[in-house]
C-alpha positions as CSV (number, residue, x, y, z in Angstrom):
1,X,-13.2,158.5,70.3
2,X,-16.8,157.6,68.8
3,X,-18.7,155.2,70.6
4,X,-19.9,152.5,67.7
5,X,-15.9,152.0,66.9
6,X,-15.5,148.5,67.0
7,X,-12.3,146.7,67.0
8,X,-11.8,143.4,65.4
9,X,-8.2,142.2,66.8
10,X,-9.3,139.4,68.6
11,X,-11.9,136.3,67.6
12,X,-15.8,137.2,68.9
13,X,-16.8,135.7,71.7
14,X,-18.2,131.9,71.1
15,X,-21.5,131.9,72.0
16,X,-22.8,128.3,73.9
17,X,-23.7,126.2,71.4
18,X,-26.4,123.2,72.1
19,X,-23.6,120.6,70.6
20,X,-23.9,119.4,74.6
21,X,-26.1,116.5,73.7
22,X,-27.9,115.3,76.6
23,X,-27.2,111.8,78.4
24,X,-29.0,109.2,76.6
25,X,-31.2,107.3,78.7
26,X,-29.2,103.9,77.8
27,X,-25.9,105.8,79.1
28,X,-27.8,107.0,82.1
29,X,-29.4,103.1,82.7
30,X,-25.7,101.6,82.5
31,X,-24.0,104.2,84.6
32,X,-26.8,103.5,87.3
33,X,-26.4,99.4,86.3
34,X,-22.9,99.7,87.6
35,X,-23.7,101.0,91.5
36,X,-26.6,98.3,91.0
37,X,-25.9,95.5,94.0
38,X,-27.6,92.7,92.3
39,X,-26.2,90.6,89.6
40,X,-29.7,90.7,88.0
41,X,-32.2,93.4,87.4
42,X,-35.9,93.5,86.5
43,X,-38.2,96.1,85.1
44,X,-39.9,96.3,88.1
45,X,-36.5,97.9,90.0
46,X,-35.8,100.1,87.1
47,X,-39.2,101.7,86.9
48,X,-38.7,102.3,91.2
49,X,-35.1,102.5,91.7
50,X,-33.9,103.5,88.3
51,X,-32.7,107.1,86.6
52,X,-35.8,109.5,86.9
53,X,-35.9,110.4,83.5
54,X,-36.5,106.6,82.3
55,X,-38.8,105.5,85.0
56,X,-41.4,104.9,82.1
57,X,-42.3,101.8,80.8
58,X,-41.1,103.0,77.5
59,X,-38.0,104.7,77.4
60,X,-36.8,101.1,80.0
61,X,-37.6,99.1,77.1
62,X,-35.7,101.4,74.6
63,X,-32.9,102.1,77.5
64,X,-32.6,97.6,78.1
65,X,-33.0,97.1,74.3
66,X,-29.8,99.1,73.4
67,X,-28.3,97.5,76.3
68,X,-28.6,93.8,75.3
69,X,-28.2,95.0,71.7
70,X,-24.7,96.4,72.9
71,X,-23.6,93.6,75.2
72,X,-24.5,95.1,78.8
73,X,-27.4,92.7,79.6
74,X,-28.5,89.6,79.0
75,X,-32.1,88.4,79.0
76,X,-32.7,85.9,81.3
77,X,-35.8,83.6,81.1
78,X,-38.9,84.0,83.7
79,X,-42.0,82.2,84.5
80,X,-44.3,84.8,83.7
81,X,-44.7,86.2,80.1
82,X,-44.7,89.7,81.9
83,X,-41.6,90.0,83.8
84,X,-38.5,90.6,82.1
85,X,-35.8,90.1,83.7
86,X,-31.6,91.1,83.2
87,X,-28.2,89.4,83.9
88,X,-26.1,92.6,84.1
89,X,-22.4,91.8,82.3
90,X,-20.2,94.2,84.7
91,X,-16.8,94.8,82.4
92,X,-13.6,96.5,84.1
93,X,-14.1,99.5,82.7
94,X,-13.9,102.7,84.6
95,X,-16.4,105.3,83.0
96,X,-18.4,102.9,80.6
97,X,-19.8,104.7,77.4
98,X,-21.8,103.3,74.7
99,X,-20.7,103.6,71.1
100,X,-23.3,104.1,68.7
């Protein structure tokens, strides 16, 4: 039997695509929101206790944006123009996932 003879009776092997999007850091904010004790959070305890991959000033304020855009936080007022602080809105849902 030759050696290049190739048979084609079953489908090739599907290679690993990269349709495996990674966790957005919103989705990884409100599943760490969720173990959060607190009823409120500030910037401050996301930048120190947060996900690792958002502890940024930048990708918190994209990550709280799309939160409060989406319902899972609500601003709350504070003295100092610096300071932003969160009410987090905890829903009865099991695995919570934001629809985009």
């Amino acid at each position: 039997m030759p050696k290049s003879e190739t048979f084609l009776c079953a489908e090739p092997e599907a290679k690993p695509t990269k349709e495996t999007q990674e966790t957005s850091s919103a989705q990884k904010l409100l599943d760490w929101l969720q173990k959060w004790p607190k009823p409120t959070v500030y910037t401050r305890d996301i930048l120190i206790y947060g996900p690792y991959s958002i502890r940024n000033r930048k990708s918190t304020a994209d990550a709280t944006e799309t939160l409060v855009r989406h319902g899972w936080l609500v601003p709350n007022p504070t003295n100092q123009r610096n300071r932003r602080e969160w009410q987090i809105v905890r829903k009865p849902i099991i695995h919570p996932v934001l629809a985009d």
